[in-house]
C-alpha positions as a Markdown table, in Angstrom:
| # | Residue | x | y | z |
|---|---|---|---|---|
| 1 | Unk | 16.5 | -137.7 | -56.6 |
| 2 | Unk | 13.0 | -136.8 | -55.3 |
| 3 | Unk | 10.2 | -138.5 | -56.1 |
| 4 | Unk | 7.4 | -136.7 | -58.3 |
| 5 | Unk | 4.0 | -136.0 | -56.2 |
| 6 | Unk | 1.2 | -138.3 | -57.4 |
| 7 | Unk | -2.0 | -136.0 | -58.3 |
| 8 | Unk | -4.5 | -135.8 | -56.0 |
| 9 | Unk | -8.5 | -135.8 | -56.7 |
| 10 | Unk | -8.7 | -132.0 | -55.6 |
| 11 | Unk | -5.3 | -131.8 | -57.9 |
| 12 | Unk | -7.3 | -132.5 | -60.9 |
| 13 | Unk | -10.3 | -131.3 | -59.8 |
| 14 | Unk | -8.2 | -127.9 | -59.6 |
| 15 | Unk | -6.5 | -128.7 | -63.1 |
| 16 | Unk | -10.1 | -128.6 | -64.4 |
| 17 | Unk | -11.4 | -126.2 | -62.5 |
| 18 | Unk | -8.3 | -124.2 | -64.6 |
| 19 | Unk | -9.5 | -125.2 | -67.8 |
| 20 | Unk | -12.6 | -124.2 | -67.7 |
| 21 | Unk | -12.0 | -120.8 | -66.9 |
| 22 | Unk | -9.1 | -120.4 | -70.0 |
| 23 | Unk | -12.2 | -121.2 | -72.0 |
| 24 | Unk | -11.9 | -125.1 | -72.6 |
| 25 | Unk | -13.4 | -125.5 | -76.2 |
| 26 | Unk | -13.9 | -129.3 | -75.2 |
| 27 | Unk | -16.5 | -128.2 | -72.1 |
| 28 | Unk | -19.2 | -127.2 | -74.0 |
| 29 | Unk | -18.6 | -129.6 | -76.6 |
| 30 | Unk | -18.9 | -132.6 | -74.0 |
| 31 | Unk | -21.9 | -131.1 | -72.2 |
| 32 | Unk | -24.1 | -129.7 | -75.5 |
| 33 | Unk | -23.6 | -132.4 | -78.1 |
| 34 | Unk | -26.3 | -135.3 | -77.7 |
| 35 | Unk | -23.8 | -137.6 | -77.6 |
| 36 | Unk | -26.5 | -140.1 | -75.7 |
| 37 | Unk | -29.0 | -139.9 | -78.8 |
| 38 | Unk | -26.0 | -142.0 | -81.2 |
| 39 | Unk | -25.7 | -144.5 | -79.0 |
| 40 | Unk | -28.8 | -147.0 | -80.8 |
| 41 | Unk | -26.9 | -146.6 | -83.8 |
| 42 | Unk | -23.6 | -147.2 | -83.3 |
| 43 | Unk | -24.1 | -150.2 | -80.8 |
| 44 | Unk | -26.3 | -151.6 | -83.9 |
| 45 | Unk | -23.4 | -151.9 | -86.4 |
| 46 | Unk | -20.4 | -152.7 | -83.5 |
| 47 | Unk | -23.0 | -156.0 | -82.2 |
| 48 | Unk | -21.9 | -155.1 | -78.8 |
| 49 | Unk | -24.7 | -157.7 | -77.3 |
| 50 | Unk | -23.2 | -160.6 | -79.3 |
| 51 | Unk | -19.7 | -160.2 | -77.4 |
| 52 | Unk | -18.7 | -163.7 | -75.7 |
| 53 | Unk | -18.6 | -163.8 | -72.3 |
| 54 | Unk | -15.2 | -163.7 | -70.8 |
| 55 | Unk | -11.6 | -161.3 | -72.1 |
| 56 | Unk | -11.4 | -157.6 | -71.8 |
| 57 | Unk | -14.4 | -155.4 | -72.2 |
| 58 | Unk | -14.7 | -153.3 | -75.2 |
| 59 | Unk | -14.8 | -149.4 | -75.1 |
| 60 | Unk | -17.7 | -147.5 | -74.2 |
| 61 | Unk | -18.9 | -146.6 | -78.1 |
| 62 | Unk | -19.9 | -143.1 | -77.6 |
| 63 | Unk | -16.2 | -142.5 | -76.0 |
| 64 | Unk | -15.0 | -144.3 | -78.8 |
| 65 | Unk | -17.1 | -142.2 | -81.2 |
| 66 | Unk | -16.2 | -138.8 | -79.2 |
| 67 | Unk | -12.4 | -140.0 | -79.9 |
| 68 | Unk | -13.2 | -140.0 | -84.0 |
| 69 | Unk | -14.6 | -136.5 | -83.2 |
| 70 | Unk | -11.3 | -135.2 | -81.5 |
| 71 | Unk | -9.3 | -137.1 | -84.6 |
| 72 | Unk | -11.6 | -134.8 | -86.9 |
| 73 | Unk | -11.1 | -131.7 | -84.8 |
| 74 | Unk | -8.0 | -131.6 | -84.6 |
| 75 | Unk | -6.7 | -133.6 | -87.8 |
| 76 | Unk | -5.0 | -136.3 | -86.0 |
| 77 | Unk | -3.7 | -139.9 | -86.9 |
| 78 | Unk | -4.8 | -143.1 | -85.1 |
| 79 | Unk | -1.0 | -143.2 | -83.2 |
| 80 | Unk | -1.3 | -139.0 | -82.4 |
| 81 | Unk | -4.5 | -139.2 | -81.1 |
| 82 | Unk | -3.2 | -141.9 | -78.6 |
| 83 | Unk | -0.4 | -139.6 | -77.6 |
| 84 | Unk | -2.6 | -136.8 | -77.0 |
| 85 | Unk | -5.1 | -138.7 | -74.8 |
| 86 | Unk | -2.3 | -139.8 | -72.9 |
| 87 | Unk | -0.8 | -136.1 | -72.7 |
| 88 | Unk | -3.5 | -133.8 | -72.6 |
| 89 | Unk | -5.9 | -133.2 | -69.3 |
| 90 | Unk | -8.9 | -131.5 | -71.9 |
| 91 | Unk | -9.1 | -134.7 | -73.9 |
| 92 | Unk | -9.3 | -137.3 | -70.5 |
| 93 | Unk | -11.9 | -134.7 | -69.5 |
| 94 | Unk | -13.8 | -134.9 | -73.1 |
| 95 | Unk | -14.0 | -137.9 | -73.3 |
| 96 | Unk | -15.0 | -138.6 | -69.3 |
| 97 | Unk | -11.4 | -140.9 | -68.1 |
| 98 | Unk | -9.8 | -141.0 | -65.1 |
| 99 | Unk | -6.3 | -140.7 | -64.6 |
| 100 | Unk | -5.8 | -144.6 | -64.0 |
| 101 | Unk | -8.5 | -145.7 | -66.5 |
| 102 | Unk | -7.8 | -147.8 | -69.4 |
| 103 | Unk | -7.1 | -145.5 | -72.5 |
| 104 | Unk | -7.4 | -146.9 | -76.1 |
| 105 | Unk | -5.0 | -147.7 | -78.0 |
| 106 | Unk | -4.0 | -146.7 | -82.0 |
| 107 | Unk | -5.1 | -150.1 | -82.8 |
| 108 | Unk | -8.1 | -150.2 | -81.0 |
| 109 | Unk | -9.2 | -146.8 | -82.5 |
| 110 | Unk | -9.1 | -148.0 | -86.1 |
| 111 | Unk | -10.9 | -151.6 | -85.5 |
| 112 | Unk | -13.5 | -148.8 | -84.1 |
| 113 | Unk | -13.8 | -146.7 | -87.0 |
| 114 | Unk | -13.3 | -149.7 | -89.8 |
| 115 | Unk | -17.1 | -151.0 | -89.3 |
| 116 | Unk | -18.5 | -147.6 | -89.0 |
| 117 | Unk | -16.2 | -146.8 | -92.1 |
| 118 | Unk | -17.9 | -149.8 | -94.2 |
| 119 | Unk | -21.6 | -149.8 | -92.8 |
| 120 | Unk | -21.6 | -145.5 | -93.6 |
| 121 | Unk | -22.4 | -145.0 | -90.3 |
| 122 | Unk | -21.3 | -141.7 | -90.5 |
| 123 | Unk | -23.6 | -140.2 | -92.9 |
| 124 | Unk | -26.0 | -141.4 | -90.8 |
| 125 | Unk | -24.8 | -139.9 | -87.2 |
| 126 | Unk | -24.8 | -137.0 | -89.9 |
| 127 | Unk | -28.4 | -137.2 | -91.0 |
| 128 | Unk | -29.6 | -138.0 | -86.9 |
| 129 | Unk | -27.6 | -134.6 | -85.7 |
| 130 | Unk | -29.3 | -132.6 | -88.9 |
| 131 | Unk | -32.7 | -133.8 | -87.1 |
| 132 | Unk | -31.5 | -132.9 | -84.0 |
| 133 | Unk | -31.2 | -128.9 | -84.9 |
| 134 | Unk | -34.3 | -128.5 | -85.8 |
| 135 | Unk | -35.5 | -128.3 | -81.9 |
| 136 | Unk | -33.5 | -125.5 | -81.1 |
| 137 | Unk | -34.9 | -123.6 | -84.4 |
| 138 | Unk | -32.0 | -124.7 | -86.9 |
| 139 | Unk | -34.0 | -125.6 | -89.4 |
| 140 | Unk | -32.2 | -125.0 | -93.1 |
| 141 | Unk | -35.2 | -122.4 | -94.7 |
| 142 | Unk | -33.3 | -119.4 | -95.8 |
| 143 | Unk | -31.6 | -120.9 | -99.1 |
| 144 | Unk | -29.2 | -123.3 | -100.2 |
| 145 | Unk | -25.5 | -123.0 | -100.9 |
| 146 | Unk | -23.7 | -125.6 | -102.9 |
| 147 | Unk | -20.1 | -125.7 | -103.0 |
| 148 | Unk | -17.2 | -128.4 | -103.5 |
| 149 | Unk | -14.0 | -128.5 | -101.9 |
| 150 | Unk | -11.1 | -130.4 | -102.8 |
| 151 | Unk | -9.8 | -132.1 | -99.9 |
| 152 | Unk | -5.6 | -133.8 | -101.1 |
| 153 | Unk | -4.3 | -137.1 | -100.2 |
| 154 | Unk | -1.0 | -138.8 | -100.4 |
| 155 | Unk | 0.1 | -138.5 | -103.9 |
| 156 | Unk | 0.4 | -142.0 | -105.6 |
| 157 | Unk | 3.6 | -142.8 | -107.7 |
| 158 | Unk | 2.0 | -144.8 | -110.5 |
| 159 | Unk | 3.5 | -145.7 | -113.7 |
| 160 | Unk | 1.8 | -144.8 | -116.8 |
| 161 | Unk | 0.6 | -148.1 | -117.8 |
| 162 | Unk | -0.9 | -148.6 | -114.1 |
| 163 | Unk | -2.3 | -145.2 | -114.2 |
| 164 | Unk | -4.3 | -146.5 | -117.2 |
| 165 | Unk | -5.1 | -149.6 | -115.3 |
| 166 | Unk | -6.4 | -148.1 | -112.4 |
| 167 | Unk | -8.2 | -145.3 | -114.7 |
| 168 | Unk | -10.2 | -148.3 | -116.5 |
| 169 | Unk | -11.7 | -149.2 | -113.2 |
| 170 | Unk | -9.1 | -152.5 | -113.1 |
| 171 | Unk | -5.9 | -153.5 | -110.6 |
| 172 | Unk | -2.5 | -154.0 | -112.2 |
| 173 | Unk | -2.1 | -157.8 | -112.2 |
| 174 | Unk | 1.2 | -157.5 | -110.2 |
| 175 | Unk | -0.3 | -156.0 | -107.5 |
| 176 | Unk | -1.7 | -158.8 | -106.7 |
| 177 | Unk | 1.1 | -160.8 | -105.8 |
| 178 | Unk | 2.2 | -158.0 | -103.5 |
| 179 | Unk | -0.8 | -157.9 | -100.8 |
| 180 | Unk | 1.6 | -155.6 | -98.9 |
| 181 | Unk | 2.3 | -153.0 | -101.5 |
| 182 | Unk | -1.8 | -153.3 | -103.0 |
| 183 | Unk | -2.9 | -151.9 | -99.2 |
| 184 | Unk | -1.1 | -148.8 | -100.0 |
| 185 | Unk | -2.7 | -148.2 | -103.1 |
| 186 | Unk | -5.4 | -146.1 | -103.2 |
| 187 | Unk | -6.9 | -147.2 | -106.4 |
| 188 | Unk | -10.1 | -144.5 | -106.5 |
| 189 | Unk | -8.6 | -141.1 | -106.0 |
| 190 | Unk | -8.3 | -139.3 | -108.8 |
| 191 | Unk | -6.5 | -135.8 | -110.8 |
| 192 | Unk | -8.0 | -133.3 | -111.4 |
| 193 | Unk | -7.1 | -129.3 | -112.6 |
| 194 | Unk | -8.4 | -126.3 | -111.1 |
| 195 | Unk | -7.4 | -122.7 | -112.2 |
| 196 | Unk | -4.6 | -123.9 | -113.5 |
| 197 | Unk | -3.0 | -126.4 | -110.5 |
| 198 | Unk | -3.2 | -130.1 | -110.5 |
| 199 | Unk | -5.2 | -131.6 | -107.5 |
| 200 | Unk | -4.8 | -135.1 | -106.2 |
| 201 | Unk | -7.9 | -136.9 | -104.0 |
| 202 | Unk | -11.5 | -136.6 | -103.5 |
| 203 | Unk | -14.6 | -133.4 | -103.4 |
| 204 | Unk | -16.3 | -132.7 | -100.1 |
| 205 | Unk | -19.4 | -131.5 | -102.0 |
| 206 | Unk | -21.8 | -129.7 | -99.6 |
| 207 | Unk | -24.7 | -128.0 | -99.2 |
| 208 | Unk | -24.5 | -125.2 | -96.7 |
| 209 | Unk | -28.0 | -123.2 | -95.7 |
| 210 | Unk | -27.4 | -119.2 | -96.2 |
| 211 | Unk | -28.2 | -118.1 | -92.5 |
| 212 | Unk | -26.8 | -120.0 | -90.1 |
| 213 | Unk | -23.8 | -121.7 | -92.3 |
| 214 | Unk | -24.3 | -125.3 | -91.0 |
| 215 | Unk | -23.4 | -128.3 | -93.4 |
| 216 | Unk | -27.1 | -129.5 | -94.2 |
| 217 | Unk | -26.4 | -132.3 | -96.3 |
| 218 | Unk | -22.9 | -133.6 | -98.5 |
| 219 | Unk | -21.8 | -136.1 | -100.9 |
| 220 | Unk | -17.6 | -137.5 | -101.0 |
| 221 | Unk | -16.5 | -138.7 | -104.8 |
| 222 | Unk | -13.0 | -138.3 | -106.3 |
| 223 | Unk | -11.7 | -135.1 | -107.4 |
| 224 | Unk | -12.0 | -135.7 | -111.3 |
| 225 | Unk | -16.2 | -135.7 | -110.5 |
| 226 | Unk | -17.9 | -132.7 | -112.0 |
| 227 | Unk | -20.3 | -131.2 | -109.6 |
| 228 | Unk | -22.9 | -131.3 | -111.8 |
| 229 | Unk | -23.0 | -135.4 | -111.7 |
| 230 | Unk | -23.9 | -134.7 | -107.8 |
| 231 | Unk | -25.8 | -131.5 | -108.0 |
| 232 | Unk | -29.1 | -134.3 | -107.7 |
| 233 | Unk | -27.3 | -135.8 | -104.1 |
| 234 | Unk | -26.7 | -132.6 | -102.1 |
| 235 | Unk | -29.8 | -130.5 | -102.8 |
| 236 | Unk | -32.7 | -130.5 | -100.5 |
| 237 | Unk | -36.2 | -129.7 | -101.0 |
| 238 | Unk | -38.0 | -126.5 | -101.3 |
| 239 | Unk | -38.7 | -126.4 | -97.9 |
| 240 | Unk | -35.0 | -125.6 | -97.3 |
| 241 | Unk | -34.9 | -122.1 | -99.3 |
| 242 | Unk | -35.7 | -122.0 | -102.8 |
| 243 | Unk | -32.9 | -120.0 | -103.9 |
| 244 | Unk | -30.0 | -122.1 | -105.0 |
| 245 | Unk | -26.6 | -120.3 | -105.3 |
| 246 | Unk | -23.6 | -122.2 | -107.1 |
| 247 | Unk | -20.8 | -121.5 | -109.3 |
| 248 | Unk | -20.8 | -121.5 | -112.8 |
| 249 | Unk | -19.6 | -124.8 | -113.0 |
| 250 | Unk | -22.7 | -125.8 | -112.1 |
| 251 | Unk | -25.0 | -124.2 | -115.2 |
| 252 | Unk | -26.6 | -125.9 | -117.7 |
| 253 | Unk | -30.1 | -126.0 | -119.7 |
| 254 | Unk | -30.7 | -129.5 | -117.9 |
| 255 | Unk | -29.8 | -128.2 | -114.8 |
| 256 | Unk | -31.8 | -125.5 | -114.9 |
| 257 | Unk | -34.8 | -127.4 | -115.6 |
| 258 | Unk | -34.3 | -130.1 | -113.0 |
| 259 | Unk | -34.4 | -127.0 | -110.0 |
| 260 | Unk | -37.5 | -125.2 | -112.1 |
| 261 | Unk | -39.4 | -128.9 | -111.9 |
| 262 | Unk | -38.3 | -129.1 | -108.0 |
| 263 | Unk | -39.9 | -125.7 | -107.5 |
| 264 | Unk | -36.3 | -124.3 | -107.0 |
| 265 | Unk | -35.1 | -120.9 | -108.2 |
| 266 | Unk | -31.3 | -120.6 | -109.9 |
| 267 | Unk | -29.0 | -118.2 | -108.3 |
| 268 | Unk | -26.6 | -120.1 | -110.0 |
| 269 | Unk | -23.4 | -118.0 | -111.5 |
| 270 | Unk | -23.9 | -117.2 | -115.1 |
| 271 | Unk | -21.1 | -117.7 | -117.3 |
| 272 | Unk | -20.2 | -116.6 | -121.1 |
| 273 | Unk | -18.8 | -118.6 | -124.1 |
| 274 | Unk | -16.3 | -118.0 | -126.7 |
| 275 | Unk | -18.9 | -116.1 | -128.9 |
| 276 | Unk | -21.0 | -115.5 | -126.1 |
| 277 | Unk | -19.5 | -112.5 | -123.6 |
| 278 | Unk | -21.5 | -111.6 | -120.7 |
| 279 | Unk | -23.7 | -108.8 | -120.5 |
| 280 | Unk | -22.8 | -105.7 | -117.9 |
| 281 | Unk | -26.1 | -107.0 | -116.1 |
| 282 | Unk | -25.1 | -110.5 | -116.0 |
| 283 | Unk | -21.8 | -109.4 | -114.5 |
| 284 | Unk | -23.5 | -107.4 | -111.3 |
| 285 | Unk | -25.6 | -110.3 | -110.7 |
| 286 | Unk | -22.6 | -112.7 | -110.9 |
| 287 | Unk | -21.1 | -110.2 | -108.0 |
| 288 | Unk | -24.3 | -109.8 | -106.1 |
| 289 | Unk | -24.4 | -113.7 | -105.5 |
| 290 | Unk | -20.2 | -114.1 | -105.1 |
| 291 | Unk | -21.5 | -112.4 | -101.8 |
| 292 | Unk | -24.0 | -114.9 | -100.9 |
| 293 | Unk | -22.2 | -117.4 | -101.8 |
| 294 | Unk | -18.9 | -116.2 | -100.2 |
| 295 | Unk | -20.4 | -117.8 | -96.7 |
| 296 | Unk | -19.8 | -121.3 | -98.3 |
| 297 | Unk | -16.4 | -120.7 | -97.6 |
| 298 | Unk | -16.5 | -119.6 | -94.3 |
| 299 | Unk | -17.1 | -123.9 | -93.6 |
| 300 | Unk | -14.1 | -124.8 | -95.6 |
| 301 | Unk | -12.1 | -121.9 | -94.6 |
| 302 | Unk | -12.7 | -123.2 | -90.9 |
| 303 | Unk | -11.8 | -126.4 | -91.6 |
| 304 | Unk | -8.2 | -125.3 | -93.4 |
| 305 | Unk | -7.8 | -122.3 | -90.3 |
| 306 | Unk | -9.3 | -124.2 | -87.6 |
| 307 | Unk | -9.2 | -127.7 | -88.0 |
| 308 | Unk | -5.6 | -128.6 | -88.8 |
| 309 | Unk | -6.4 | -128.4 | -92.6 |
| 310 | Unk | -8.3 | -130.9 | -95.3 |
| 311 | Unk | -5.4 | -133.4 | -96.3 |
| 312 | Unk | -6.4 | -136.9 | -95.1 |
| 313 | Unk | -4.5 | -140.2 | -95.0 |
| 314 | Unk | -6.6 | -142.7 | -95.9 |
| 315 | Unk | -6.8 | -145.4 | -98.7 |
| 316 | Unk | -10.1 | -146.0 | -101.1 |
| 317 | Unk | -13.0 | -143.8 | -100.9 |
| 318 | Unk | -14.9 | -145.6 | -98.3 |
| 319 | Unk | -12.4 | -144.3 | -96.0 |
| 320 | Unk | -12.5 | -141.0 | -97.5 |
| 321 | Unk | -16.2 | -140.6 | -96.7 |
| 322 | Unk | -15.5 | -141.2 | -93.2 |
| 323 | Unk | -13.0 | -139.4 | -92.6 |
| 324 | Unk | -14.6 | -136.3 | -94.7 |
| 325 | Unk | -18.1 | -137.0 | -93.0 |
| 326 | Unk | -16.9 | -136.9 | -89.4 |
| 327 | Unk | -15.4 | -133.5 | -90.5 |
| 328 | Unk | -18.5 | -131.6 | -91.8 |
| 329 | Unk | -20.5 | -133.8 | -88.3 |
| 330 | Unk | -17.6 | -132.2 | -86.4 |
| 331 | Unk | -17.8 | -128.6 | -88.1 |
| 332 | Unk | -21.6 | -129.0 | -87.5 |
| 333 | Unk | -21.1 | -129.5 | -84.1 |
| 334 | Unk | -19.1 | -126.6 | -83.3 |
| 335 | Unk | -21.1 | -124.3 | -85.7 |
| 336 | Unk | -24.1 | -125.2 | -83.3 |
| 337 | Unk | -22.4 | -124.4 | -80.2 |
| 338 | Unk | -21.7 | -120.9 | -81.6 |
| 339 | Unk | -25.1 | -120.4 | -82.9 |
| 340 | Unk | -26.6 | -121.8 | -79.0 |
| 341 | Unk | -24.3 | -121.1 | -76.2 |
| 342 | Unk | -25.5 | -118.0 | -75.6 |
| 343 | Unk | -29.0 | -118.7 | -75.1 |
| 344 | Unk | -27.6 | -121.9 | -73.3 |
| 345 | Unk | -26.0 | -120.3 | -71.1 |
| 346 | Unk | -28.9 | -117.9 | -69.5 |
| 347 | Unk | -31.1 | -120.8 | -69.3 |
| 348 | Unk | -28.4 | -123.0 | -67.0 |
């Protein structure tokens, strides 16, 4: 039996060298991203400086942080995501290990993410990137889409007295003596029915600008949430694009006044009532703006198409925002390599 050739550093410097000309989509991610710029932040909620001296260093947290990033790309568990470090050249590359460097562990990648998960540092790694596009001339200023997308969970067998429970913002009292069973309750997602289908989880509600079709800001709730109660969280000021395009769902006299009093204008869907049909003019501008608003789903289509789909498995909405944040960072991130490379490219 013959014994299998160790690699070689001009091996994998070959192997890489390979990669990059088959059009590695991790390259340009690892070299364009300021992954640098979230360091402050993260290290500020991990208290890396407070470590005792002696034991195992921790991971580097911007690796750590690039790994939530490949978990989000590619819509991988903590135990997957291991695998695939192991396994895959383009993901040792991405995230800058050697072939006999310590790799973390499934373990090790969720006692990452837990304190970033309960501090909402997401949201903010969200809100520092959104700052960052503005120096390349990214700047949200051509209008604002907003748009809600239901993103499914594990569907929870509940009894209907629990269901009511757990519907009354309360914990079934037996739960409690089963600590095991309780951590596999997710207790905040919710029902909710959409032309016609029942839907089980949380809203990814976003705002997406008109031009360029980056995420410019979001809000995560449970599925039963009417957009309207977060129309307030996701819009952005005037500054951004007057126009506002939504779906019907969306219009009502108050409404309608908040975005008048915000110096906003309402390209929000009309829609007709019982006694109330709409108009043939109402109808072509409901069709004009279905095509402006169509690019909103050109972000969640690429998340479904591209990004191994919405369904997460988490537990409580904490989680949920995390998970759903690091995908619109993630979608962000690749949406600006699009709108950038080329120019990127003739200035290197």
């Amino acid at each position: 039996m013959s014994i299998p050739r160790q690699l070689s550093f001009f091996d994998l410097a070959t192997r890489y060298q390979a990669l990059s000309q088959h059009g590695d989509p991790l390259d340009a991610l690892a070299f364009h991203v300021p992954w640098e710029a979230f360091r402050p932040t993260l290290e500020a909620v991990l208290h890396r400086s407070k470590r005792e001296k002696g034991g195992r260093p921790p991971f580097d947290a911007v690796l750590m942080c690039k790994i939530l990033v490949l978990q989000a790309l590619y819509n991988l568990s903590d135990d997957q995501t291991e695998y695939q470090v192991r396994a895959r050249l383009s993901f040792m590359r991405f995230l800058g290990l050697d072939l006999d460097q310590r790799i973390p562990d499934a373990k090790t990648i969720w006692l990452f993410r837990e304190p970033l998960t309960q501090a909402q540092v997401v949201k903010t790694l969200f809100d520092q990137f959104e700052a960052y596009l503005a120096k390349p001339g990214l700047q949200p200023r051509r209008g604002q889409l907003i748009e809600a997308s239901l993103v499914p969970v594990p569907i929870q067998r509940h009894s209907r007295e629990d269901n009511a429970t757990i519907k009354a913002g309360d914990c079934p009292a037996e739960w409690d003596k089963q600590p095991n069973k309780r951590r596999q309750k997710d207790t905040e997602a919710r029902w909710t029915k959409k032309h016609g289908a029942s839907h089980y989880g949380y809203k990814n509600q976003v705002n997406v600008d008109k031009q360029p079709k980056l995420i410019r800001q979001y809000a995560v709730t449970d599925a039963a949430v009417h957009d309207r109660q977060v129309l307030d969280d996701v819009l952005l000021p005037a500054e951004a694009g007057r126009d506002i395009w939504a779906d019907s769902a969306s219009r009502a006299e108050e409404i309608e006044a908040q975005l008048k009093a915000k110096r906003l204008r309402s390209k929000i869907h009309e829609k007709g009532a019982r006694h109330k049909v709409l108009t043939a003019q109402q109808h072509t501008r409901n069709r004009a703006r279905s095509r402006i608003r169509a690019r909103v789903e050109h972000v969640f289509g690429h998340q479904v198409t591209a990004m191994g789909g919405k369904l997460i498995r988490t537990i409580g909405l904490a989680r949920a925002r995390a998970k759903i944040g690091l995908k619109n960072l993630t979608d962000n991130f690749q949406r600006f390599l699009i709108l950038t490379m080329p120019r990127t490219v003739q200035e290197v």
